[in-house]
C-alpha positions in Angstrom: 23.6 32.2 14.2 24.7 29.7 16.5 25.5 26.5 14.5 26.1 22.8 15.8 28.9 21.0 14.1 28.8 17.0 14.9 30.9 14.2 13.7 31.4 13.8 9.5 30.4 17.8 9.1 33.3 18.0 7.0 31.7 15.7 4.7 31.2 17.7 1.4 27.9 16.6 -0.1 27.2 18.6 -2.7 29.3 21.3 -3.9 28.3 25.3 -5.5 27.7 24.1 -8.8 25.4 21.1 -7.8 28.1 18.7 -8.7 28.8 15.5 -6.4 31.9 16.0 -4.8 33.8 14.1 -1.9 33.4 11.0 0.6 29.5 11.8 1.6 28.1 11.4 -1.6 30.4 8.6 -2.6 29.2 7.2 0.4 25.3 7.2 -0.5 26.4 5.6 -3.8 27.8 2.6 -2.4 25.2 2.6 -0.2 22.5 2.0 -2.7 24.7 0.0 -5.3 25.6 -2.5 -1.7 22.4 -4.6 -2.9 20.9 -4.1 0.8 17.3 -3.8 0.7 16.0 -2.6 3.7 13.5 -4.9 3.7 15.1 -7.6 3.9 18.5 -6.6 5.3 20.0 -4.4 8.1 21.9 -1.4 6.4 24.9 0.0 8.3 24.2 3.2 7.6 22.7 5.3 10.1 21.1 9.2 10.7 22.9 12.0 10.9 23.6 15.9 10.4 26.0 17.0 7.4 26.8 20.4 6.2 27.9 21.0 2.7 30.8 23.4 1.3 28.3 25.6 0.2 26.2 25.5 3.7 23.2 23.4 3.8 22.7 20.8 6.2 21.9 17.3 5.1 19.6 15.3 7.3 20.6 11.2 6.0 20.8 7.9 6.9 21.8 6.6 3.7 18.6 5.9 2.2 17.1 9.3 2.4 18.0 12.8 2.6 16.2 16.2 3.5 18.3 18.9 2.7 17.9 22.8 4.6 19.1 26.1 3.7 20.2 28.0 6.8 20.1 31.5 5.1 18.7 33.9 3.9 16.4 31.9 5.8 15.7 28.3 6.6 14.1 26.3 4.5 13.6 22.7 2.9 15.6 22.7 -0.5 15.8 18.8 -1.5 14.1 15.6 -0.3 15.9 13.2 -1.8 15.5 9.1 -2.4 19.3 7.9 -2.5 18.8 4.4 -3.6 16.7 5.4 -6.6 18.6 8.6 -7.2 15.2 10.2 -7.2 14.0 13.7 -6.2 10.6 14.0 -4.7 11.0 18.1 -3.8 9.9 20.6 -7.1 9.5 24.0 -5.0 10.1 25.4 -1.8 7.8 26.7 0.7 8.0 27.9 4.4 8.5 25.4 7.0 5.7 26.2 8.6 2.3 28.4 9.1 0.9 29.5 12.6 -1.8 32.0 13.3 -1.4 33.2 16.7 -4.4 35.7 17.6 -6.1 36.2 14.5 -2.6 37.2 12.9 -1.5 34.2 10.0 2.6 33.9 9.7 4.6 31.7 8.1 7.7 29.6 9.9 11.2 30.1 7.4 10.9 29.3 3.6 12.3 31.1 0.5 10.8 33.4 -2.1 11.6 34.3 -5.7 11.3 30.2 -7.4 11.0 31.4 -11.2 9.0 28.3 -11.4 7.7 25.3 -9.7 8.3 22.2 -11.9 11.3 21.4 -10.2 14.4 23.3 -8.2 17.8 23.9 -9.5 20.6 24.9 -7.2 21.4 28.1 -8.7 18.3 29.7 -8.3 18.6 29.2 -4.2 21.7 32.0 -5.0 18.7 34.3 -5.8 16.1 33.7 -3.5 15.2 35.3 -0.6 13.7 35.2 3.0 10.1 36.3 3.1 10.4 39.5 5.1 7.2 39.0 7.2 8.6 35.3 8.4 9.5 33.9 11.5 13.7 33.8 10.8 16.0 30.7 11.8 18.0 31.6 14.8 20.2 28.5 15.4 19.7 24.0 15.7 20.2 21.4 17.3 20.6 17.6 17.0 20.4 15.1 19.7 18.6 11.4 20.5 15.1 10.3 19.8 12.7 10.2 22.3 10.0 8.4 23.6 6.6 9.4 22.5 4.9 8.1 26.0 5.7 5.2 28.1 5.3 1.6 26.6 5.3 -1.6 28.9 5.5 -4.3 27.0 3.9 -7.5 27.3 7.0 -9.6 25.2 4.9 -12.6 25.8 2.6 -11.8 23.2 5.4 -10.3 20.7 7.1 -12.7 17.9 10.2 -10.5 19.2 11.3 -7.6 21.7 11.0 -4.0 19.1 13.5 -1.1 20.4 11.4 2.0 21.7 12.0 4.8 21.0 13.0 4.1 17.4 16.8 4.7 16.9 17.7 7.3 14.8 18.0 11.5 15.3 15.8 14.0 16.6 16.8 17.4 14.5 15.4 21.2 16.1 15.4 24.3 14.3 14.7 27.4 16.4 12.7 30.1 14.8 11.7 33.8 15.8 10.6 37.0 14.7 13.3 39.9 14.4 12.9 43.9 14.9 12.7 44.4 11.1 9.8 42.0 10.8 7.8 43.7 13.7 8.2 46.6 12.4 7.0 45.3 9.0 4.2 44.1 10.4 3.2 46.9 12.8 3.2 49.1 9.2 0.4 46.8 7.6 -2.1 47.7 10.5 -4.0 51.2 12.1 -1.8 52.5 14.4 -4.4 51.6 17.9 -3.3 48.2 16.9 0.9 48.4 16.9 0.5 47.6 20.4 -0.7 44.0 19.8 2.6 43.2 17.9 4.6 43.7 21.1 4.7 40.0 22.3 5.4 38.8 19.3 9.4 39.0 20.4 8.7 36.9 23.2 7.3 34.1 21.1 9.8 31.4 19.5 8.5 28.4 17.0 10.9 25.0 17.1 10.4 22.4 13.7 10.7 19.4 14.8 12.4 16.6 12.7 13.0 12.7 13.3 15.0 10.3 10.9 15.3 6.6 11.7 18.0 4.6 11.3 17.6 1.4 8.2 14.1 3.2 7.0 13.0 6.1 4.6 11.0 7.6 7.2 10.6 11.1 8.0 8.8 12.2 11.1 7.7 16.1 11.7 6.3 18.6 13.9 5.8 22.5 15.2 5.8 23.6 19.0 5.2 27.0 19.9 6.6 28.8 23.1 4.8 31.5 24.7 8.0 33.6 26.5 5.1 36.3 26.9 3.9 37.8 29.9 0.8 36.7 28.9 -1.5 34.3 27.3 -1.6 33.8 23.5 -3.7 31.8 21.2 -3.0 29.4 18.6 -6.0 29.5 16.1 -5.1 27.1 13.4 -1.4 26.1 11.7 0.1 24.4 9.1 3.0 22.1 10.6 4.0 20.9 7.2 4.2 22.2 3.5 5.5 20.6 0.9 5.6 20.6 -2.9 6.1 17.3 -4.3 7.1 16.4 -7.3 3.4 14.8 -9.2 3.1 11.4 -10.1 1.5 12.1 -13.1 1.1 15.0 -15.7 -2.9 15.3 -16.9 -4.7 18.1 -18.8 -7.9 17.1 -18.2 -9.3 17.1 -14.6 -9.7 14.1 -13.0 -11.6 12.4 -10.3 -9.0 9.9 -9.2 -5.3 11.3 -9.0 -2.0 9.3 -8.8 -0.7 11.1 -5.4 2.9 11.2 -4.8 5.0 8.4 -4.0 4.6 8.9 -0.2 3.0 7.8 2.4 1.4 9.8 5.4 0.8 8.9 8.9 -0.2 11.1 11.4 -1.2 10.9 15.3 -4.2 13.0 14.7 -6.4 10.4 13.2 -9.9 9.4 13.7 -12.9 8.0 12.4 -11.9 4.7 10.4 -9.8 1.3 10.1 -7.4 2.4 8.1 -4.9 5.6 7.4 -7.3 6.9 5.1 -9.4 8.7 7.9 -6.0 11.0 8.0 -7.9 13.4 5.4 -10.7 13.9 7.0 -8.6 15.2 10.1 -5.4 16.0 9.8 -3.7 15.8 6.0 -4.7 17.0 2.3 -2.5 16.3 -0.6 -3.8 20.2 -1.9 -4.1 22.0 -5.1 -0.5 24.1 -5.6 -1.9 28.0 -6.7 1.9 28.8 -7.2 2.0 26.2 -9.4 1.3 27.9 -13.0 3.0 26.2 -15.4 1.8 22.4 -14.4 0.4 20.4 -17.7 -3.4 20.6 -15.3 -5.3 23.2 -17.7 -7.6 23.6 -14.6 -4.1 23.7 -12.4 -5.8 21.1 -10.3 -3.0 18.6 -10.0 -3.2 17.3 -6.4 0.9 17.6 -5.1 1.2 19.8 -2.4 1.3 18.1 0.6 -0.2 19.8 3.7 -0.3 19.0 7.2 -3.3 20.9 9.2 -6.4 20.4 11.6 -9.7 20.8 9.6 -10.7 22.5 12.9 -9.4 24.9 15.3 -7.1 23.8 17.4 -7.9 26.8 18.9 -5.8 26.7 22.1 -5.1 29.2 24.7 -1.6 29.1 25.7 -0.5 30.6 29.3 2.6 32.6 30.1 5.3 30.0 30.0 3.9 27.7 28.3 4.0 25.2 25.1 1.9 24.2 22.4 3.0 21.2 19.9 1.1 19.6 17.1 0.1 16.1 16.0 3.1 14.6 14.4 3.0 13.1 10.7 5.1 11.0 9.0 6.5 10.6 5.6 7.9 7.4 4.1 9.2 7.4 0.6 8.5 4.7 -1.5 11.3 3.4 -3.9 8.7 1.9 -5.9 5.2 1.7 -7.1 4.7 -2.3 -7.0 1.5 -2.7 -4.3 3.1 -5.5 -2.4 6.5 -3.8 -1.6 4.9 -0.4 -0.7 2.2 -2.4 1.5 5.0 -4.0 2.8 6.9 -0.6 3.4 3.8 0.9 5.0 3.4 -2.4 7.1 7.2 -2.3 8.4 6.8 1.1 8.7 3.5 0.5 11.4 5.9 -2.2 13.0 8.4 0.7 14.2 6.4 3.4 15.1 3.5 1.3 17.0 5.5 -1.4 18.1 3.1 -2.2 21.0 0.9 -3.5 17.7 2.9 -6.6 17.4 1.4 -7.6 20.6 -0.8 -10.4 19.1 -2.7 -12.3 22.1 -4.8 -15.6 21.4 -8.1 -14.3 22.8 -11.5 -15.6 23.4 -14.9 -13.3 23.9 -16.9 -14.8 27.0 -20.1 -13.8 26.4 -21.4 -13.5 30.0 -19.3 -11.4 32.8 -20.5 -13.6 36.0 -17.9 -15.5 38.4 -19.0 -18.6 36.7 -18.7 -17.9 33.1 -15.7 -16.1 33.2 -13.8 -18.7 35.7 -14.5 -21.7 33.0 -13.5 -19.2 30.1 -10.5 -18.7 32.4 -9.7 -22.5 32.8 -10.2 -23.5 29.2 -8.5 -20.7 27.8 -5.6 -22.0 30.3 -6.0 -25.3 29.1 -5.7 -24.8 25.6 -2.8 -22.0 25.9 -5.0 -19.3 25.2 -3.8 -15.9 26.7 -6.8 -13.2 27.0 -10.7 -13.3 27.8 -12.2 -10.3 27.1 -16.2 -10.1 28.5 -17.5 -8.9 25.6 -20.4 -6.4 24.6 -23.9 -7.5 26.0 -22.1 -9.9 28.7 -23.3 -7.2 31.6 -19.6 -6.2 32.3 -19.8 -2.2 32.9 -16.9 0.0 33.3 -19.0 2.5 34.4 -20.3 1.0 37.9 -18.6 2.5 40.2 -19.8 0.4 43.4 -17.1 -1.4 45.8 -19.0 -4.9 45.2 -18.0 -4.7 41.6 -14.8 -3.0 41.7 -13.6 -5.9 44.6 -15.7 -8.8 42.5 -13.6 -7.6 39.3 -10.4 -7.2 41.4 -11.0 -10.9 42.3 -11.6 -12.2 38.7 -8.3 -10.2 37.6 -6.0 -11.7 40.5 -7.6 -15.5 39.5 -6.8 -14.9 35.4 -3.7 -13.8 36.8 -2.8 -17.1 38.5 -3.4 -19.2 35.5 -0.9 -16.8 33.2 -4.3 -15.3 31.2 -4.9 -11.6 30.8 -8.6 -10.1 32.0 -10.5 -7.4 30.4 -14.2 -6.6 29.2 -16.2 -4.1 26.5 -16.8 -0.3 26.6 -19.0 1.6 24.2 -18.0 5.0 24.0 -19.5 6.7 20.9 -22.6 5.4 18.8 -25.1 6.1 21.9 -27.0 8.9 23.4 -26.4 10.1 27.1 -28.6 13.0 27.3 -28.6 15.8 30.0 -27.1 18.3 27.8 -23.9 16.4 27.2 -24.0 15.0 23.7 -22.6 16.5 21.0 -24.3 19.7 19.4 -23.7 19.6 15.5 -23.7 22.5 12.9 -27.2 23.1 11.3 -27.1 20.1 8.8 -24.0 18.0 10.3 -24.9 14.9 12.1 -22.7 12.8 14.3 -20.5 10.2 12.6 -22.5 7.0 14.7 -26.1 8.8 14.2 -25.7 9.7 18.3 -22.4 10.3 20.6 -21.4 12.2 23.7 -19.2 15.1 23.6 -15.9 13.7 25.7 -15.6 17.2 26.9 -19.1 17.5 28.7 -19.6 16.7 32.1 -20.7 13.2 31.2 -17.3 12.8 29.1 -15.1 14.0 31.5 -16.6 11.7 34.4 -16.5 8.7 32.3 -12.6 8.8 31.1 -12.6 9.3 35.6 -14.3 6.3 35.3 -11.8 4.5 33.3 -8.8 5.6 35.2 -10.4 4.5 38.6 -11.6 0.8 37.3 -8.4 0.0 35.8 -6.7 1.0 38.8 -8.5 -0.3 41.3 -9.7 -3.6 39.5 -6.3 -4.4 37.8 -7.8 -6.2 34.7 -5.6 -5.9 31.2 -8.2 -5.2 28.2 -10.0 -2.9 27.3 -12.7 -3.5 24.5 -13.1 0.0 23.3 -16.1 0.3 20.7 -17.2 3.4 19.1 -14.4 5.4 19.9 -14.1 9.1 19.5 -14.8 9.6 15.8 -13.9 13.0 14.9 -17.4 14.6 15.8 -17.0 18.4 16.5 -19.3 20.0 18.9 -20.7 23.8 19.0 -21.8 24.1 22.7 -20.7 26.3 24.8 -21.9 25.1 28.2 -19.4 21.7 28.4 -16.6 22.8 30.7 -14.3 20.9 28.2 -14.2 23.3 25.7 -15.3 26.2 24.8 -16.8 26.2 21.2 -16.6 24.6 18.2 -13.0 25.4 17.3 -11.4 23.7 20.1 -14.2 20.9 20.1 -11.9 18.3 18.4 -8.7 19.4 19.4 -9.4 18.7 23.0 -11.6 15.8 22.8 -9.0 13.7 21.0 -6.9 14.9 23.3 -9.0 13.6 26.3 -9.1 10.1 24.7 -5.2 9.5 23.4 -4.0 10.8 26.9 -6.0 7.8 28.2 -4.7 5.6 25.7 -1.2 6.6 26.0 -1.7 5.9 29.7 -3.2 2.3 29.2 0.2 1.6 27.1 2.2 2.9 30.0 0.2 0.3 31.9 0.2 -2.7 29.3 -3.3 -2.5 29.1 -4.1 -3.7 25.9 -6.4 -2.0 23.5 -8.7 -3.4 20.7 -10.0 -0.2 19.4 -12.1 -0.2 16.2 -10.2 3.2 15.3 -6.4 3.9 13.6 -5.3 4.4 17.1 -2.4 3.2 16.4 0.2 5.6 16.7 -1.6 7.1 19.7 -1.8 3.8 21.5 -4.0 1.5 20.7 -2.7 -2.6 19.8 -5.6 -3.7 17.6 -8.7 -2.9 14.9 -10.8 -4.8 13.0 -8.9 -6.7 9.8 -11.9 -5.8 8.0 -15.3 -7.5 7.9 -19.1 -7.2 8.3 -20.2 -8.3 11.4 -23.3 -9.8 9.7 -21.4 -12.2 7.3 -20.8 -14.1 10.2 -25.0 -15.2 10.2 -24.2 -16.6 6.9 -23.8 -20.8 6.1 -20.7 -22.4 7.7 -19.5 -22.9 4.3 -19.8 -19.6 2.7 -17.9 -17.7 6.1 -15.1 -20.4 5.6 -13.8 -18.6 2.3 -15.1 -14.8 3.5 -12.8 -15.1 5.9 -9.5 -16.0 3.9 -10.7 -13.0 1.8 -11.2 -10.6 4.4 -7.7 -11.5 5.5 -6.0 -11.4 2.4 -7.4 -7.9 1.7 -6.7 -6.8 5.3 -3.3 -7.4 5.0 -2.1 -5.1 2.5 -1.5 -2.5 4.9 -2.2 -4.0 8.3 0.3 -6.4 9.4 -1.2 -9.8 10.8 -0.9 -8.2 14.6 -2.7 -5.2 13.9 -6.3 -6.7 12.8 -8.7 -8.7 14.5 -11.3 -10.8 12.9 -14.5 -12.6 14.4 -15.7 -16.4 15.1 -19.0 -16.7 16.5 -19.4 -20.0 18.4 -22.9 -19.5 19.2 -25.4 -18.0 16.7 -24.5 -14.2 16.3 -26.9 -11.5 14.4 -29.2 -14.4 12.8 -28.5 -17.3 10.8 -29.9 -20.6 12.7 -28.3 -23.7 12.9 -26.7 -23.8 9.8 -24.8 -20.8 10.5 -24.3 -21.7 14.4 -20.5 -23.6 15.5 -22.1 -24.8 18.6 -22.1 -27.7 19.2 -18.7 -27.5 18.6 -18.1 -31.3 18.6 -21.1 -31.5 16.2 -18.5 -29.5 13.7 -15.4 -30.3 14.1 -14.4 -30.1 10.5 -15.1 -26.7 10.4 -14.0 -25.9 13.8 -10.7 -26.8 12.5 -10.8 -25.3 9.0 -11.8 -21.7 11.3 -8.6 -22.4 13.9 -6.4 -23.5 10.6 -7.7 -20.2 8.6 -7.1 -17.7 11.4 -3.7 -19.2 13.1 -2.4 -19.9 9.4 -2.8 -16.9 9.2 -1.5 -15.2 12.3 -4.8 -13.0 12.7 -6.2 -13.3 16.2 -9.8 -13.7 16.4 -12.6 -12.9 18.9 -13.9 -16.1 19.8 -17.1 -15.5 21.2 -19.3 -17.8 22.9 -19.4 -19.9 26.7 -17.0 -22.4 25.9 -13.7 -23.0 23.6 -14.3 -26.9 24.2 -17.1 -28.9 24.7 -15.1 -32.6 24.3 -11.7 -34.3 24.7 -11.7 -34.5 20.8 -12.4 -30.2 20.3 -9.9 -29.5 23.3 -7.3 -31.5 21.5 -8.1 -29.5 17.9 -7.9 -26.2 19.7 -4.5 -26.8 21.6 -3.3 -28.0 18.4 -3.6 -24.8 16.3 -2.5 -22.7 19.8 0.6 -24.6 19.6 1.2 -24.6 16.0 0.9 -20.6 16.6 3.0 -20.4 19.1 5.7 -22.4 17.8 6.0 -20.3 14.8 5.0 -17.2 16.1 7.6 -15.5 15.4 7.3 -15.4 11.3 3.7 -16.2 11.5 3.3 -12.4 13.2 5.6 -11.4 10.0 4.9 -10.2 6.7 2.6 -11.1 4.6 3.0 -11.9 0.9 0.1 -12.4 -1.1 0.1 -15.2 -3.5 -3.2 -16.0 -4.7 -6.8 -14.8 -3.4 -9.4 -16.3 -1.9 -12.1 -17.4 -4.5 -13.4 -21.0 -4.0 -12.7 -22.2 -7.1 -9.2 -22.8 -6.5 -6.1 -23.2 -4.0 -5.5 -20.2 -2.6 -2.5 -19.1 -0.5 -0.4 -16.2 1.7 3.4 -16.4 2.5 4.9 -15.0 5.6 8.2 -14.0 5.8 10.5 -13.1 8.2 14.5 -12.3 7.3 15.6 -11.7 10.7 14.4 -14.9 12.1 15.3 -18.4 12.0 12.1 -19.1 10.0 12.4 -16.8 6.8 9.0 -18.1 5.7 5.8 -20.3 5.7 3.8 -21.0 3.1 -0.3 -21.3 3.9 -2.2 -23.1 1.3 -5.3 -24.0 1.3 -8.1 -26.0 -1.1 -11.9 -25.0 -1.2 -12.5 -27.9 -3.5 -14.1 -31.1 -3.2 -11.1 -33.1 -4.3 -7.7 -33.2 -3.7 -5.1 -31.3 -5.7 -1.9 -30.7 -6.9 -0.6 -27.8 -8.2 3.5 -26.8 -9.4 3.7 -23.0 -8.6 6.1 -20.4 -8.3 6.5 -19.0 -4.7 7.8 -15.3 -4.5 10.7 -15.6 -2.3 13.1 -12.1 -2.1 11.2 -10.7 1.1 12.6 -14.1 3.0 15.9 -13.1 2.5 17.0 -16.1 1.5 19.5 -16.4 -1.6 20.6 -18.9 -3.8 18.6 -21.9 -2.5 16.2 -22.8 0.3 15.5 -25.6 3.2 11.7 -26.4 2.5 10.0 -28.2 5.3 6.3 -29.6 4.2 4.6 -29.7 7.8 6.3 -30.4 11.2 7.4 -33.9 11.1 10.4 -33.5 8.8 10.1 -35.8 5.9 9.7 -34.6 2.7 12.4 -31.8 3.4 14.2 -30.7 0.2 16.8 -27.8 -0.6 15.0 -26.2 -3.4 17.1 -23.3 -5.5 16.3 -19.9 -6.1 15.8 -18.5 -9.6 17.3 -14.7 -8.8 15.9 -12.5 -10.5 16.1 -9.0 -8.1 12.4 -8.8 -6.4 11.3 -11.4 -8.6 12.6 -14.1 -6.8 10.9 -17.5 -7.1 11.4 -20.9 -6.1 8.9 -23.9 -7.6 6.9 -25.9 -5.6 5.0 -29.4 -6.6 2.4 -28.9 -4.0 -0.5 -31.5 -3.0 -3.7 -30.4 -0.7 -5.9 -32.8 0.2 -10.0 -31.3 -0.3 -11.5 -28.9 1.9 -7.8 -29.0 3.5 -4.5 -27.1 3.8 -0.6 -27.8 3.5 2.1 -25.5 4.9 5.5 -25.4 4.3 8.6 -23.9 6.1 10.9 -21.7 4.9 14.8 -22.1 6.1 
């Protein structure tokens, strides 16, 4: 076995007996007794490979650990929280499942675990390799790399994020030996021995990332056909692992505690939020090797799977590669919902950094020269930064035709020259093409939208051509991408994009993230109502229905601050786009209607103060942004108030009290690393003015000991307020006065 030694190797970490021993571990200790929260602070520990007296390899950066056996075989023994001193592996499993031509094998692992509540290190002295596994044959450790190319549009970042993520990319190489072809040949008639003879000739790598100052785990499988032929993969597994349950239940029960981890994968479709994950690609599963769990039914939900619920079913060619979606796994050190949201959130930051790109945008509702020229000007005016033609303006991706490819060029190269980005609405999904080239469901399955076009039928395949050649030849930044691929499988065989219904899903994703991943190459920006995230895409919705937007003036004033208070529990402000119709939108009349907008500039402004408060872009839609000196001055004054504290207001977000209309209610955003560790938004519903003497969470700022409070931007009424530490707890009090149907901010120093 060949075996890479790097720097610190002779680090002990844990020695035979289980007992900590030398610098490593000493190390970790200090590490999480150094009062750095990662959150808050940058820790100087970073990733990297250790191997224990007794042989493992320890995969750290301080915070976490994963910890491998190398023989008999190799194999996941410990997953490890170092801060909390916390184990989150009970049992181990292979590394890995593949099932290459109908024939199911499993990637490392060990066997012979007397039980499965928890691992002690003894019993890994017993265990052994299963014989019909692919067997480690040697690692390697070396940089992080780039998913796919990002360019970066820093003007619409609060700050520059590194890509790739630092931290260490770790390889194991797998194969199977002569013993285990011969096992296998044994198991089957002997016509069929012959089928077992590329099997030599085909290696399987697991993939793992660790990133420096987080508790994030990244991993995936690739598969190399050295054959002389062509193999398929029909299915796989590129992650199992049995976590250690939350919770102990006899009874069954419809609602679980899951583990302490959260999942992200690149193979997710068909929602706003992560959640869609486990209808594609995860499934926290029922354990059957579990027997002695306190679940009489043994239904306890803690084995953590990573899988496509269909196919892929991919022919590979001679010489060739398949790899999976990647997941990731972040380990929570706690179970308080505003510090894991704010873990997730953090988490969101790093990997899809191109989601802190947080444009001031405005929806023109027609796509003419005229329309979108004086959507152009005003938004240059006011310091606006995007016009996006939005849906039912006429603009149409799909016309082909040199007058509208040129006349598109043309309105691209004049947005350009006033410093504002140019883009326009697609819908994908949600409508019916016809010829033969939508979707054919399963007997009793219907597609997610009620209609959609398979993206691997003619039609599909022409349109994403479509794409490619209008961006290209037109130049414009934005792409409005509504009803994207949601996940719909397909059973036909006559689409040239794939051949049946196990491949259906594999390759049409495919088809749409390779665009995607080529628009970020571009710095075309994306909204896409989808968790596209990690596959490309900048923006979704923060969460809303479209149709509360037809209700009263009044009554949209408050939705709004709701819908942004619950958005931003696992969305940072960036990463969710909300709505403000400036001319009447799905019903509501006048009273519903911002137009004219110098008729209602009182709400105008409380709309501009809700959303850029906030630091939640939203799709102004309408012909104008302006319609009066007086409007033009409120809207330059929010713009600028953005911009000039953009940087924390594109932060976290702390929730303080929600939305109700009965009282104040109020977010803090913070940001450690920046000049600005915080601002307070407040805000009064009421018909009166108020004053209220609260306590303002204040640990995820940074700040210690006391703080520079700044009410508003004119500088009086500053005052050096202390902090009453108290670990996360920490508070400062506030004596704070809004006047009614108004807001007050505060700074944070």
């Amino acid at each position: 076995m060949k075996l890479i030694f790097i720097a610190l190797a002779t680090f002990y970490y844990f020695s035979v007996n289980g007992q900590p021993q030398s610098n490593l571990s000493q190390w970790n200790k200090e590490q999480s007794k150094s009062g750095i929260d990662w959150l808050t602070g940058k820790s100087e520990a970073k990733t990297n490979l250790y191997l224990t007296v007794d042989g493992k390899l320890v995969f750290s950066n301080g915070l976490v650990a994963r910890t491998f056996a190398l023989k008999p075989n190799g194999a996941t023994v410990g997953l490890d929280l170092l801060t909390n001193n916390e184990s989150f592996l009970r049992s181990v499993r292979p590394e890995a499942e593949i099932e290459i031509n109908g024939m199911r094998l499993v990637i490392g692992g060990l066997t012979g675990q007397p039980i499965h509540n928890y691992l002690l290190p003894e019993w890994l002295l017993e265990m052994k390799a299963d014989p019909l596994a692919f067997k480690l044959v040697d690692y390697k450790i070396g940089e992080i790399k780039a998913r796919f190319p990002w360019k970066r549009r820093v003007e619409w970042m609060p700050r520059n994020l590194p890509w790739p993520l630092p931290g260490k990319e770790l390889v194991f190489r797998y194969c199977l030996d002569d013993e285990t072809i011969r096992l296998l040949t044994e198991k089957f008639k002997p016509e069929d021995k012959a089928r077992f003879k590329y099997l030599k000739a085909i290696t399987a790598e697991v993939h793992y990332e660790l990133y420096d100052g987080m508790p994030l785990f990244s991993k995936w499988i690739k598969v190399n056909n050295e054959t002389a032929g062509e193999i398929k993969i029909n299915t796989f597994k590129s992650e199992i692992l049995a976590v250690t349950e939350p919770e102990s239940a006899v009874d069954s029960k419809k609602n679980w505690d899951l583990p302490n981890i959260t999942v992200e994968s690149d193979y997710n479709f068909g929602g706003m939020s992560n959640e869609s994950l486990y209808h594609s690609s995860i499934a926290w599963d029922v354990d059957t090797l579990y027997k002695t769990q306190v679940s009489y039914e043994r239904t306890t939900p803690c084995l953590l799977e990573a899988y496509p619920k269909y196919g892929p079913g991919q022919t590979i060619q001679a010489g060739q590669s398949f790899e999976s979606f990647r997941i990731w796994e972040l380990i929570h050190d706690s179970w308080d919902r505003e510090r894991k949201g704010l873990e997730h959130r953090r988490m969101m930051q790093a990997l899809a950094p191109w989601a802190t790109e947080n444009p001031v945008l405005m929806h023109v509702s027609g796509s003419k020269d005229e329309p979108v020229k004086k959507a152009i000007d005003q938004c240059a005016e006011v310091g606006f930064e995007m016009v996006i033609m939005t849906f039912g303006s006429g603009f149409n991706v799909e016309d082909e035709s040199s007058g509208n490819l040129e006349r598109m060029r043309k309105l691209a190269d004049y947005a350009h020259s006033k410093g504002i980005a140019l883009g326009g609405y697609s819908l994908l999904a949600s409508r019916t093409v016809g010829g033969g080239n939508d979707v054919v469901m399963p007997k009793g399955v219907s597609p997610t939208f009620g209609n959609s076009p398979c993206l691997e039928s003619n039609w599909g395949i022409n349109y994403f051509r479509q794409l490619y050649n209008f961006y290209e030849k037109t130049g414009l930044d934005i792409l409005e991408h509504d009803g994207s691929y949601p996940g719909d499988i397909c059973i036909s065989k006559d689409h040239p994009g794939h051949t049946g219904l196990e491949d259906s899903q594999w390759n049409q994703y495919k088809r749409i993230t390779d665009f995607y991943k080529w628009c970020r190459g571009k710095g075309i920006y994306l909204n896409v109502p989808d968790y596209y995230f990690l596959s490309g895409s900048n923006k979704t919705g923060m969460g809303y229905r479209e149709t509360n937007w037809s209700l009263p003036r009044a009554q949209q004033e408050i939705i709004e601050r709701q819908n942004i208070y619950d958005g931003t529990w696992d969305k940072a402000p960036s990463m969710g786009w909300m709505f403000v119709p400036l001319v009447e939108y799905q019903g509501g009349g006048e009273a519903a209607t911002i137009e004219p907008l110098k008729e209602h500039l009182p709400h105008y402004g409380q709309r501009l103060a809700n959303l850029f408060g906030a630091g939640v872009q939203a799709c102004y839609r309408g012909p104008q942004l302006y319609d009066s000196p007086e409007t033009e001055a409120l809207v330059k004054k929010w713009v600028a108030f953005y911009k000039k504290h953009r940087e924390v207001l594109d932060g976290d977000i702390i929730h303080v009290r929600r939305p109700d209309g009965r009282d104040y209610d109020a977010i803090l955003h913070v940001n450690p690393f920046g000049e600005e560790k915080g601002l307070l938004m407040i805000y009064n519903p009421l018909n009166m003015a108020i004053t209220r003497h609260l306590e303002i969470p204040v640990h995820y700022t940074g700040l210690k000991n006391k703080i520079k409070v700044q009410e508003q931007e004119d500088g009086s009424g500053v005052s050096i307020v202390p902090v009453v530490s108290d670990g996360l707890a920490d508070k400062i009090t506030l004596t704070i006065k809004i006047p009614p149907h108004g807001y007050n901010y505060y700074i944070f120093k």
